[in-house]
ROLO-533015 format. One record per atom (N, C-alpha, C): residue in three letters; x, y, z. Coordinates in pm, whole numbers, plus 50000, padded with zeros to 5 digits. Layout:
// residues N
ALAXYZ...
//
This chain:
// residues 76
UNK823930693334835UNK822490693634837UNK821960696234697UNK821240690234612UNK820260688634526UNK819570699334506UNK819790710134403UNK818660721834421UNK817110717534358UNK815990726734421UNK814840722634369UNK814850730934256UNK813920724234141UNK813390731834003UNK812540736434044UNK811970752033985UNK811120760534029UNK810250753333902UNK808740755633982UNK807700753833877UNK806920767233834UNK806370766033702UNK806070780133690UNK804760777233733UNK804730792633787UNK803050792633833UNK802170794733708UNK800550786333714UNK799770786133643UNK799580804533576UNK799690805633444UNK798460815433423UNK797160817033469UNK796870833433531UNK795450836733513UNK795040832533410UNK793680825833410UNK792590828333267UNK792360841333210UNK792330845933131UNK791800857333021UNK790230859433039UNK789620869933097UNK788110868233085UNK787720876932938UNK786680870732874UNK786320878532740UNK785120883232785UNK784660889132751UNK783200895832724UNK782830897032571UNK781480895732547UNK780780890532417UNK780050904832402UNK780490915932259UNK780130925632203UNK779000921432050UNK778210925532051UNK777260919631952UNK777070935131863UNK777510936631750UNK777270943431640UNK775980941231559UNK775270953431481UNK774490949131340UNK774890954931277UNK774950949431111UNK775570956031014UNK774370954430930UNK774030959130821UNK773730962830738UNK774000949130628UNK773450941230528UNK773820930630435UNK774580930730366UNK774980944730283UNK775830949030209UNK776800952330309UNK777080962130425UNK778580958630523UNK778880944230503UNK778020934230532UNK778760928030577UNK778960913930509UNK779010913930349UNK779340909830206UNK780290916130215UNK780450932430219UNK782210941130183UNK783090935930323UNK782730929530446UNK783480930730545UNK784080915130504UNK783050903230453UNK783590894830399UNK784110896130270UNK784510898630216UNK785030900130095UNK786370908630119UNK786280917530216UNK787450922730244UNK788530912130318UNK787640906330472UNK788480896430470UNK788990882630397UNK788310881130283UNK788760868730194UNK789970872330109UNK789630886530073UNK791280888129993UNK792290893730092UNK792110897830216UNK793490898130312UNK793050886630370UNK793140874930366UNK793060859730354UNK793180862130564UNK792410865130619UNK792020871730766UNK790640866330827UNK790290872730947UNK789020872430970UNK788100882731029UNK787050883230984UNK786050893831045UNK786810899831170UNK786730890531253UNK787000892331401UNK788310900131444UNK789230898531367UNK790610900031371UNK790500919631309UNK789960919231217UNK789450929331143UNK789110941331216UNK788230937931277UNK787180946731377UNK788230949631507UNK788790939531569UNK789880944031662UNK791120951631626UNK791560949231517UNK792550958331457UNK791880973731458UNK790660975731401UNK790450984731373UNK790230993031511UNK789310983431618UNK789200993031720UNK790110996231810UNK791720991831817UNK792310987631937UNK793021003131921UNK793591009431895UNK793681020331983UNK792861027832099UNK791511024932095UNK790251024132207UNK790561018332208UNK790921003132214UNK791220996732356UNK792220999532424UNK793271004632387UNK794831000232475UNK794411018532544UNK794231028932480UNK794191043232514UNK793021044332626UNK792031040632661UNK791021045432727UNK790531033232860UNK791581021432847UNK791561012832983UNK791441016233116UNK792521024833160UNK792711032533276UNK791631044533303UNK790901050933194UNK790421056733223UNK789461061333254UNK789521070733403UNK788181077033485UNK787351086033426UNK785661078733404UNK784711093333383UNK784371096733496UNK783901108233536UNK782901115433578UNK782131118333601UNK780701111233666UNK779331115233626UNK779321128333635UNK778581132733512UNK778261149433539UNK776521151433571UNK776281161533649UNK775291163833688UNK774531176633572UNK773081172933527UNK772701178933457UNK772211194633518UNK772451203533463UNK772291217933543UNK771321224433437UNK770041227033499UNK768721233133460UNK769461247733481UNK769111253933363UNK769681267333387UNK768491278733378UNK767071272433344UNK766091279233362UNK764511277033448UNK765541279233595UNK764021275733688UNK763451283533704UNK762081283733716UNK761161296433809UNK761761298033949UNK761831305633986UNK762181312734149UNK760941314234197UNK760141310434261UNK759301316734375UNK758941324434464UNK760081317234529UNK760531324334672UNK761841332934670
//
């Protein structure tokens, strides 16, 4: 009997979400200029820099905390 070839199953798609920064004119002359001589890109830049927040704080649960008035009038 003839074995069958397994096919690989498709990849999930990757979903991105779109983060919008402002910098300042001068940031962002030094952010280009930084990336022109590490021959890089902005984008690449900014993810390097933030990815320990990303990979460290994925999993993790906040809390809503409830704000506690610590000076009410009593009345009654």
């Amino acid at each position: 009997m003839p074995e069958k070839k397994k096919t690989k199953k498709a990849r999930k798609p990757v979903k991105f979400k779109t983060i919008t920064l402002k910098v300042t004119a001068r940031q962002k002359k030094s952010l280009i200029n930084y990336c022109k001589s590490r021959r890089t890109t902005p984008n690449k830049i900014i993810k390097k820099s933030i990815q320990p927040f990303l990979d460290k704080y994925a999993d993790f649960h906040v809390e809503a905390r409830k704000k506690e008035v610590a000076n009410q009038l009593e009345l009654f």
